[in-house]
C-alpha positions as CSV (number, residue, x, y, z in Angstrom):
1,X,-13.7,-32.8,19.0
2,X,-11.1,-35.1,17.8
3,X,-11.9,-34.4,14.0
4,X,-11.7,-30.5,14.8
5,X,-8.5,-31.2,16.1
6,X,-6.7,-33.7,13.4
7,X,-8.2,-31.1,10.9
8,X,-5.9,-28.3,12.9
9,X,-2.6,-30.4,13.3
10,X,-3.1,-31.4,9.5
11,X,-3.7,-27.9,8.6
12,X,-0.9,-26.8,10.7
13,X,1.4,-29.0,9.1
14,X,0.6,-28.0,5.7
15,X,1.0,-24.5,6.6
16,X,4.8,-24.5,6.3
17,X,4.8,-26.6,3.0
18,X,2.5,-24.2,1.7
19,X,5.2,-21.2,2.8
20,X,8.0,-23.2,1.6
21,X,6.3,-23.4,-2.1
22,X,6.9,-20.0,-2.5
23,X,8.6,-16.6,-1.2
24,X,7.3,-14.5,1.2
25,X,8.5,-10.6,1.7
26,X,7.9,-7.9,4.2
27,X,9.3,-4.1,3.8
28,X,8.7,-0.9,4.1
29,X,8.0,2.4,1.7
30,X,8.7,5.8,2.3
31,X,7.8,8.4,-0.6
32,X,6.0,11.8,-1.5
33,X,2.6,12.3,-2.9
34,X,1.2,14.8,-5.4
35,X,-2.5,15.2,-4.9
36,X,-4.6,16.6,-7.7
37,X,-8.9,17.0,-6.7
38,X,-11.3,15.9,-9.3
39,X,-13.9,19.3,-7.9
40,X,-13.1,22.1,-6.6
41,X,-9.9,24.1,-6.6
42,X,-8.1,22.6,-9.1
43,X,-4.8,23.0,-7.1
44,X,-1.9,20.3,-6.8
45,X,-0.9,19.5,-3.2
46,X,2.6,18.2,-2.2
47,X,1.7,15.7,0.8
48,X,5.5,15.1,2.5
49,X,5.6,11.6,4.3
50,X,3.9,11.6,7.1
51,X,1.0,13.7,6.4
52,X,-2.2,12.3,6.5
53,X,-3.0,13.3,2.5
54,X,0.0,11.5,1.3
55,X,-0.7,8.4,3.4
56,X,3.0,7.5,3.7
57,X,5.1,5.9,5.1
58,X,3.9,2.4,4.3
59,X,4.2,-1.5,5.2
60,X,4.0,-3.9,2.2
61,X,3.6,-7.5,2.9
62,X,4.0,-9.6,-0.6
63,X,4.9,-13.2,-1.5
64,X,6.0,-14.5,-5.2
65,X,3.2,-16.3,-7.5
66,X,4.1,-20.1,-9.5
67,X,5.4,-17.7,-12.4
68,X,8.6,-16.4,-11.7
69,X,7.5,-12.9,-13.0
70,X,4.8,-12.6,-10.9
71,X,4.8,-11.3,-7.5
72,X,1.6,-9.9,-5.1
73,X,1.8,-7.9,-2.4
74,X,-0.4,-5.8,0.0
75,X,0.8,-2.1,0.4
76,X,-0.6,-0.6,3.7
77,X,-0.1,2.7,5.3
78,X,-1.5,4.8,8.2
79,X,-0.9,8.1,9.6
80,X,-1.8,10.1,12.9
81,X,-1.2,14.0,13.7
82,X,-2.7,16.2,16.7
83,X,-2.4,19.9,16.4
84,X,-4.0,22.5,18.8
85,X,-6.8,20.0,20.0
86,X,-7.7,18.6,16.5
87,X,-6.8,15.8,15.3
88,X,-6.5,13.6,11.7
89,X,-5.7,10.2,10.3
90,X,-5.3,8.2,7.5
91,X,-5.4,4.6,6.5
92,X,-4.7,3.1,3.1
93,X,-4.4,-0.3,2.2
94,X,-4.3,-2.0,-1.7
95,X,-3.9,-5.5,-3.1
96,X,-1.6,-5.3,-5.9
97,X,-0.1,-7.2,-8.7
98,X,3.2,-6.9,-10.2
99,X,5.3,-8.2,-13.2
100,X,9.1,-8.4,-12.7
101,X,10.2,-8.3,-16.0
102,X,13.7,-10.3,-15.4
103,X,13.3,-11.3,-11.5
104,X,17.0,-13.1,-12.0
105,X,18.3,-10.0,-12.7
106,X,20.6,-7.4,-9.9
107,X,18.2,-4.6,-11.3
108,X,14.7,-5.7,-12.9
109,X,12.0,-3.3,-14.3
110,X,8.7,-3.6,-12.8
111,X,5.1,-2.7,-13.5
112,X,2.2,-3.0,-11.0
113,X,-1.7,-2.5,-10.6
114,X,-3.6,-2.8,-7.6
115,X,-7.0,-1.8,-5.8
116,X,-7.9,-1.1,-2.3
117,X,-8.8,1.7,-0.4
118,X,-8.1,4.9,1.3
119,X,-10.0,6.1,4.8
120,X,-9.6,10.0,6.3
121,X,-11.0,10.9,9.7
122,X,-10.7,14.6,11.0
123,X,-11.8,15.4,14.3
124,X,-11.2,19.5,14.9
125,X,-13.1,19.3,18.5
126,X,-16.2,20.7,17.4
127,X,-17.1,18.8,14.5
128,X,-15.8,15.5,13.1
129,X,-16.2,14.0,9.6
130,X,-14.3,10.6,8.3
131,X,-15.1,8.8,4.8
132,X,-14.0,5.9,2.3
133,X,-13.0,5.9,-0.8
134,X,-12.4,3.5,-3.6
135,X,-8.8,3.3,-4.9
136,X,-7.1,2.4,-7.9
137,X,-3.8,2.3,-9.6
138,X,-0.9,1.4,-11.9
139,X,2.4,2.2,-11.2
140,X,5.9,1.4,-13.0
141,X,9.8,0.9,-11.2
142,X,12.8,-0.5,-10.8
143,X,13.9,-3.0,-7.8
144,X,17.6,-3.9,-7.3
145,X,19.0,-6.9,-5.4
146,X,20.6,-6.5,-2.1
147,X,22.5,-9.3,-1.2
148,X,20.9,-12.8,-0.7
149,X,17.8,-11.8,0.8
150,X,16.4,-8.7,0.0
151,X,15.6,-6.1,-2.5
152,X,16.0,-2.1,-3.0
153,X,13.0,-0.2,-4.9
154,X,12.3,2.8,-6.5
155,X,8.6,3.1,-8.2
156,X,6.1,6.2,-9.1
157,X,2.6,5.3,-9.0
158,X,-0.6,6.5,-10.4
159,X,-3.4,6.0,-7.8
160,X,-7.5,7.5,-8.6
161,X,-9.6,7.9,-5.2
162,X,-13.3,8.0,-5.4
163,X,-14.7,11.0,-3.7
164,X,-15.9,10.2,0.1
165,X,-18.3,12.4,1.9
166,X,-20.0,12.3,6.2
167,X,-22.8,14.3,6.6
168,X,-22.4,16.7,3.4
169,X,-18.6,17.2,4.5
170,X,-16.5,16.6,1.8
171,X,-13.5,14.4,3.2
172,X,-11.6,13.3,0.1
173,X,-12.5,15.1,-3.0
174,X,-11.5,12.5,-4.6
175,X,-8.9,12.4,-7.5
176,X,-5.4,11.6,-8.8
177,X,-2.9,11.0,-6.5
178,X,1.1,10.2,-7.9
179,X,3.3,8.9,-5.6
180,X,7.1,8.1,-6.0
181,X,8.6,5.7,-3.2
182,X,11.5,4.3,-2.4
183,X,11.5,1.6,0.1
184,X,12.9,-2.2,0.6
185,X,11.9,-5.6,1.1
186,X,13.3,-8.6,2.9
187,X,12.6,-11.8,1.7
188,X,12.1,-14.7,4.2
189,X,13.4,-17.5,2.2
């Protein structure tokens, strides 16, 4: 019991050390989606914010790497809507890597690539279906500085999701999906 609980103290007081070495971030996306199927109907759907297609708005939760260029973050989102008894949600989430081109900069160019996935569940009350599907992406912006501790940014991003099927029900045809955000990030220095 006593090593179990020198091994916590010691690993709670590395803990902040560990934070100190580098910067963490936390913000917040809010953006439109253009959603193009692989099968089917080969139709282009604007998903407005909110909806469960366009998987927005979002949460991002990054910190910087040893190179100054390099920063990784974790880009979340999830969406609920109701209507007439059915109901639908979403949930994304990716691990991402991006370049800052010149971090010291007000405005910096940035490039990113990331993989994660993207979950849809539809309930309509008399059937229900909900799949996975793999997801992966590039994407390309700019970021500008907003005082001491924060950051402004402005990206579009390609994203491919695998097709996910329940039972035979197609729930995400799978396909491109191009996103352009704008969102911010607060770093907690």
């Amino acid at each position: 019991m006593k090593k179990r609980m020198v091994s916590l103290l010691v690993a709670l007081a590395a803990f902040p050390a560990c934070a100190h070495a580098a910067v963490w971030s936390v913000g917040s996306n809010l953006g439109v989606s253009f959603i193009s199927p692989d099968r089917g109907a080969h139709v282009t759907t604007f998903a407005a914010p909110g909806s469960v297609d366009g998987m927005l708005p979002g949460l991002r939760l990054g910190r910087t790497l040893s190179h100054p260029n390099a920063e990784a973050y974790f880009d979340g989102g999830m969406t609920w809507s109701t209507s007439n008894g059915a109901h639908a949600s979403g949930l994304a989430l990716t691990a991402n890597y991006q370049w800052n081109f010149t971090p010291a900069a007000r405005w910096t160019p940035f490039v990113d690539l990331g993989a994660g996935f993207a979950h849809k569940s539809v309930d309509s009350g008399d059937s229900d279906a909900a799949g996975t599907s793999l997801r992966i992406g590039v994407g390309a912006g700019a970021r500008r500085k907003a005082g001491d501790s924060g950051t402004l940014r402005a990206a579009v991003r390609w994203d491919h999701d695998s097709r996910a099927t329940d039972r035979s029900v197609v729930v995400n045809p799978g396909g491109s999906v191009i996103t352009f955000k704008l969102g911010f990030d607060l770093w907690l220095k």
